[in-house]
C-alpha positions as CSV (number, residue, x, y, z in Angstrom):
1,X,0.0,0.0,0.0
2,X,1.4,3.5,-0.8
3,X,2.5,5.7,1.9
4,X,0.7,9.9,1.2
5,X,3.1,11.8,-0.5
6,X,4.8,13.6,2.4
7,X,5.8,10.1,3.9
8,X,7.1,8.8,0.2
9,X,9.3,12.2,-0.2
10,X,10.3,11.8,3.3
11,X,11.1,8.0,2.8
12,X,13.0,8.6,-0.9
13,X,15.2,11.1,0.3
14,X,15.8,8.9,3.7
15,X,17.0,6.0,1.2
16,X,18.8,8.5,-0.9
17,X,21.1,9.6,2.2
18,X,21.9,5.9,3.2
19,X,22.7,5.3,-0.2
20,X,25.3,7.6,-0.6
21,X,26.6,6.7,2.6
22,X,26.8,3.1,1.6
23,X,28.9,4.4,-1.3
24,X,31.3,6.2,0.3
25,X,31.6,3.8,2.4
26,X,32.1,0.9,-0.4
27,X,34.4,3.4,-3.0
28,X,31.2,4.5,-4.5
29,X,29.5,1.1,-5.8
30,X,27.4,-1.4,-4.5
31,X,27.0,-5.3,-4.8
32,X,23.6,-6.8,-5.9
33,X,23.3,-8.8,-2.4
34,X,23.1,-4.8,-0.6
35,X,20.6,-3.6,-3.2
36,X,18.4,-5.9,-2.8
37,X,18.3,-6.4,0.9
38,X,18.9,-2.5,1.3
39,X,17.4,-1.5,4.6
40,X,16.0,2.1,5.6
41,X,14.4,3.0,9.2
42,X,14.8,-0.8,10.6
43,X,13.0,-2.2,7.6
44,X,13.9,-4.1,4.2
45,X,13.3,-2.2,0.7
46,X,14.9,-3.3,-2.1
47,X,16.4,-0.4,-4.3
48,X,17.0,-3.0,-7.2
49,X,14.4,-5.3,-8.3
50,X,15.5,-9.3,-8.8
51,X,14.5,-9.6,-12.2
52,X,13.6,-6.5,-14.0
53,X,14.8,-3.4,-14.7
54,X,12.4,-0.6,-12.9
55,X,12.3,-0.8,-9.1
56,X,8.4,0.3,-8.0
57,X,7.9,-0.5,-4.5
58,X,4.2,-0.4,-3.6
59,X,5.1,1.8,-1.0
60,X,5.9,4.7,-3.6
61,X,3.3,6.3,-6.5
62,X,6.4,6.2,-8.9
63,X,9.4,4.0,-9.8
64,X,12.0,4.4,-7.3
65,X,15.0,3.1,-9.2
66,X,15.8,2.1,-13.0
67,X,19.3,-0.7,-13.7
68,X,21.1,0.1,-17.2
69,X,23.6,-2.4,-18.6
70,X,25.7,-3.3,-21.4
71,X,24.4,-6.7,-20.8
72,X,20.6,-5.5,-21.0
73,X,18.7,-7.0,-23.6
74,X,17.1,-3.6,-23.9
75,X,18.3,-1.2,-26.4
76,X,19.2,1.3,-23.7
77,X,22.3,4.1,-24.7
78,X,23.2,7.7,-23.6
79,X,23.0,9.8,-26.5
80,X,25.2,12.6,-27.8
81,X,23.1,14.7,-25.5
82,X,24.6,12.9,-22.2
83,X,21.0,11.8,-22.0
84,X,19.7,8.3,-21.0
85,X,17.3,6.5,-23.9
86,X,16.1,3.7,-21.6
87,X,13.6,1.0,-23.4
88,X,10.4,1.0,-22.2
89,X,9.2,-2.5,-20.8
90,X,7.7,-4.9,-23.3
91,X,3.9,-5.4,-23.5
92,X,1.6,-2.5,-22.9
93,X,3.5,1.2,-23.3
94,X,1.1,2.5,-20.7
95,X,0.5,0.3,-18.7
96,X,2.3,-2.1,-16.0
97,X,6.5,-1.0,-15.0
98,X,5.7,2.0,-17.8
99,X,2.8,3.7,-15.5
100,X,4.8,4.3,-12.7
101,X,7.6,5.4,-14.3
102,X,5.7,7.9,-16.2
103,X,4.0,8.9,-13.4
104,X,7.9,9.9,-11.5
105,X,8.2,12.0,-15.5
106,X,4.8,13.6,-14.7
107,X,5.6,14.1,-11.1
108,X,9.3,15.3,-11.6
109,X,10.0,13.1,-9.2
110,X,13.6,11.7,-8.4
111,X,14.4,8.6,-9.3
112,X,18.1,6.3,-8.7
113,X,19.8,5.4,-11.7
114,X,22.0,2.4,-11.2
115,X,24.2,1.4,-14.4
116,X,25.2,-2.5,-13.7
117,X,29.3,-2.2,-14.4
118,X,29.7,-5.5,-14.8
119,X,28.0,-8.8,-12.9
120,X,27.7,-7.8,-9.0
121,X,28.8,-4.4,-9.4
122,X,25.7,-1.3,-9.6
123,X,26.8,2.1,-9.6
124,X,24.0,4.8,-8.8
125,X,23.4,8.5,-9.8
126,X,21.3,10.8,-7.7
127,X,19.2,12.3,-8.9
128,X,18.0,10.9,-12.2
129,X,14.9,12.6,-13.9
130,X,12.8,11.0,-16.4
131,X,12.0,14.4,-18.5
132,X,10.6,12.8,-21.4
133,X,9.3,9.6,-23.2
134,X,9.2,9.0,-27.1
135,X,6.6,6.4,-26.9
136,X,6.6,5.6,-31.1
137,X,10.4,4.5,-30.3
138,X,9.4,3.1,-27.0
139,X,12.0,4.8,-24.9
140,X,12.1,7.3,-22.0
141,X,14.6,9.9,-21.8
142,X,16.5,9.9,-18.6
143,X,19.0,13.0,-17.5
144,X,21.2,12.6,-14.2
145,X,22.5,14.3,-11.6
146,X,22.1,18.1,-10.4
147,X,22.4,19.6,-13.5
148,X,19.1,17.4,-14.5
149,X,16.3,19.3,-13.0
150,X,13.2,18.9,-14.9
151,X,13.3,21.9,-17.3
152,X,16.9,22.6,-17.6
153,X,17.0,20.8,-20.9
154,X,13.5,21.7,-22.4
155,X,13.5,25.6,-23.0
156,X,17.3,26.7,-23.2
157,X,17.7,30.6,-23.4
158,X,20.5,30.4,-26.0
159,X,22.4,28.0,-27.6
160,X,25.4,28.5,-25.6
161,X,22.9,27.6,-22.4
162,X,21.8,24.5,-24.6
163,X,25.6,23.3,-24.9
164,X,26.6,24.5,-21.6
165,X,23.4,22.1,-19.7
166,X,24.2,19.2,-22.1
167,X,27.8,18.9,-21.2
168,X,27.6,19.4,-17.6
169,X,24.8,16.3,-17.5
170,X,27.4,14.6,-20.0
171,X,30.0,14.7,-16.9
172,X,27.5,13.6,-14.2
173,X,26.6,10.8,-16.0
174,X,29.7,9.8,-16.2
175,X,31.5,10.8,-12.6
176,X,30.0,7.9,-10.7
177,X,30.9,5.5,-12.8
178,X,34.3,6.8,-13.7
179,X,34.7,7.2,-9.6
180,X,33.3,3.1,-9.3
181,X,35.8,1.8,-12.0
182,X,39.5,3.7,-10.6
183,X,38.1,2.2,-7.1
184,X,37.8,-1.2,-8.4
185,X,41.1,-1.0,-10.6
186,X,43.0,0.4,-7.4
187,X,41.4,-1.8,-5.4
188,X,39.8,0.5,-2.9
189,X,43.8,2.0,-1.8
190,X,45.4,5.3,-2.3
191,X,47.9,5.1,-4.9
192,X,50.3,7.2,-3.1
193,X,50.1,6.1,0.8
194,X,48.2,3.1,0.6
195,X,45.0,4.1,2.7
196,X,42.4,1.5,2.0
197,X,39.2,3.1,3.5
198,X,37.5,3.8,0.6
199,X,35.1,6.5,2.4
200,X,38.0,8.6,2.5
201,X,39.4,8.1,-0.8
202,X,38.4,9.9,-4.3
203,X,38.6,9.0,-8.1
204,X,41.1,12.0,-9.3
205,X,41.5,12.8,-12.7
206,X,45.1,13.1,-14.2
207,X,44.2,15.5,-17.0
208,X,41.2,17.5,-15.4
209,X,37.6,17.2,-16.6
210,X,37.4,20.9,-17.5
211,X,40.2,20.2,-20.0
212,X,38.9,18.3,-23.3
213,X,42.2,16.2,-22.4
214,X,40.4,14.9,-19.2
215,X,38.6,11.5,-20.3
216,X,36.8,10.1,-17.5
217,X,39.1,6.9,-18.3
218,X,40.7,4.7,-15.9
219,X,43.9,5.5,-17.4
220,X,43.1,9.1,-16.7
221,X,42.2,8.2,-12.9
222,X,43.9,7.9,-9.2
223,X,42.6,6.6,-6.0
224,X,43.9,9.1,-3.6
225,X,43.1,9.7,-0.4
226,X,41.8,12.9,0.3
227,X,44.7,15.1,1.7
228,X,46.5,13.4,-1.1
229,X,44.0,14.8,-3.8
230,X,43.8,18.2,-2.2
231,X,47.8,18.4,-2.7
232,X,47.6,16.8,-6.4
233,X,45.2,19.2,-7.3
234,X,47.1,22.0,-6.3
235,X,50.2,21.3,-7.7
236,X,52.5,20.7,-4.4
237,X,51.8,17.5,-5.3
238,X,53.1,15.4,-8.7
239,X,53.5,12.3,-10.6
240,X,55.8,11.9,-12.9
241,X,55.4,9.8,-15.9
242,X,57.8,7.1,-14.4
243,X,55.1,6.6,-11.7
244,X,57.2,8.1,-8.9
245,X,55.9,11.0,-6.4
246,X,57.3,13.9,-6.3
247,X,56.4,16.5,-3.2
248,X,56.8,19.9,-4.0
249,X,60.3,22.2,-2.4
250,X,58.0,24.6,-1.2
251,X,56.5,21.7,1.1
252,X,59.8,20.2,1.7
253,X,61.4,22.9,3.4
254,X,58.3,23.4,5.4
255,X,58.4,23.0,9.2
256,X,55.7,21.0,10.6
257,X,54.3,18.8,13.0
258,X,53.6,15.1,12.6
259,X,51.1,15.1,9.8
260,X,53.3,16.9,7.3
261,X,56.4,14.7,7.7
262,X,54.7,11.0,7.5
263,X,51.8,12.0,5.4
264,X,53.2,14.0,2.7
265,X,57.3,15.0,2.6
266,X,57.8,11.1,3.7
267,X,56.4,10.8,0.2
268,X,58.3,12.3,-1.7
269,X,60.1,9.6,-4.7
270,X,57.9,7.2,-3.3
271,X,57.0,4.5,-6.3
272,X,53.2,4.9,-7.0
273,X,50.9,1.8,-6.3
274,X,49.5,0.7,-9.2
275,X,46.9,-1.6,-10.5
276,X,46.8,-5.5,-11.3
277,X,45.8,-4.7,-14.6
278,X,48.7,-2.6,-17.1
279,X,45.6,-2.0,-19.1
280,X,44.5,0.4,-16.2
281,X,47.9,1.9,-15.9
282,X,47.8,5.6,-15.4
283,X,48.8,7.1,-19.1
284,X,52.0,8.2,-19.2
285,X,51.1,11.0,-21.6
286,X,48.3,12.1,-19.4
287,X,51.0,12.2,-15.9
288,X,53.4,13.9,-18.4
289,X,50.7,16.9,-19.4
290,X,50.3,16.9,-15.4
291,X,54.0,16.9,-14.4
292,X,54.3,20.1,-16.5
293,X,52.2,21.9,-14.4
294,X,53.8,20.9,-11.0
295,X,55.1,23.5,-8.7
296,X,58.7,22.0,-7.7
């Protein structure tokens, strides 16, 4: 039985906040086994369904959660728009999984979007929109994360605004599953000190994601642990293309307490941990475009 409305907002944006805990806490994915046996408030709800593709709870008026895969037998794709076509269910357009997830379109209501990595592995984005359906294709149009709020893709000022909203929802699409895949590669550990919390690690790019250089590619990703980031990113921090850290002179001749020496000047020509997989090797061309902006 559906809860009234204030009790299903209140209860999606509950499960929203212990999801993104749980991802933190996991390097931001999740297995299938914690999807399905989610709990929120002492009780069980299910954030992925066992069998099909749209999540609708009877406790909610719309569909709380959609899975995308490379393995779906579903025609689902992001187009050049960063947008979501996901395939409508088979059978009746209207009716059955379809109603409810036009109703969260109609509704502008929030939904998860989880794209299935590979087996066991779901990665979410919050929020995900459905902000349109094309129902003689028999697909819905799915937008995700901040930069998808119902009507920030339908009436555009200009066409600068047009290319501007499109790219940023390109990106979004994209972080939390460029963020899942470095965890996975790096094995939930900070490439430079070996931290393996993952709630206190990020996915860093090596080429930044403003520059067109900046591929959300494994190859183009770190694991770092926070302070380690913050110091990357700012240049008193580098990696050189022979995958050795370098910490900046500034920093070096600094005089500090205990946290400076052991968690960054004891760095300094440390060899970089790397993954199991050459394939996921960070590129050397990428760390060389990097280096060259390092303050020594």
């Amino acid at each position: 039985m559906a809860l009234n409305s204030y009790e299903q907002a209140r209860l999606r944006l509950a499960i929203f906040a212990d999801l993104e805990i749980m991802m933190d806490r996991n390097g931001g994915y999740a297995s299938r086994d914690e999807l399905v046996n989610f709990e929120i408030e002492g009780k069980r709800l299910g954030l992925i369904d066992y069998s099909r593709g749209i999540r609708n709870p009877i406790e909610f008026d719309s569909t709380l959660s959609v899975v995308t895969s490379a393995e779906s037998p579903y025609s689902d794709n992001v187009g050049d728009d960063g947008l979501l076509r996901y395939s409508m269910r088979s059978g009746d357009p209207v009716g059955g999984d379809n109603r409810k997830l036009r109703v969260a379109m109609e509704t502008r209501t929030p939904i998860i979007l989880f794209e299935k990595l590979k087996p066991n592995v779901y990665v979410p984005s919050i929020p995900a929109f459905v902000i349109d359906e094309i129902r003689s294709e028999r697909y819905f149009l799915i937008a995700a994360g901040e930069a998808a709020w119902p009507g920030s893709l339908a009436t555009p000022e200009d066409e600068i605004a047009k290319r501007y909203v499109e790219q940023v929802v390109k990106r979004r699409v994209h972080q939390p599953v460029f963020r899942a895949r470095v965890m996975i590669a790096y094995q939930r550990t900070c490439a430079v000190c070996r931290l393996a919390h993952p709630e206190l690690l990020d996915a860093a790019h090596i080429v930044p994601d403003s520059n067109e250089r900046g591929v959300a590619r494994v190859n183009n990703g770190l694991a770092l642990c926070k302070i380690h980031h913050a110091a990357f990113d700012r240049n008193l921090m580098g990696i050189s293309p022979d995958y050795v850290v370098h910490v900046s002179g500034e920093l070096l001749r600094e005089s500090g307490g205990t946290m400076l020496k052991h968690a960054i000047q004891d760095m300094h020509n440390v060899g970089l941990s790397l993954p199991a997989s050459a394939e996921n090797y960070p590129s050397r061309e990428a760390l060389d475009f990097r280096f060259s902006t390092f303050i020594h």
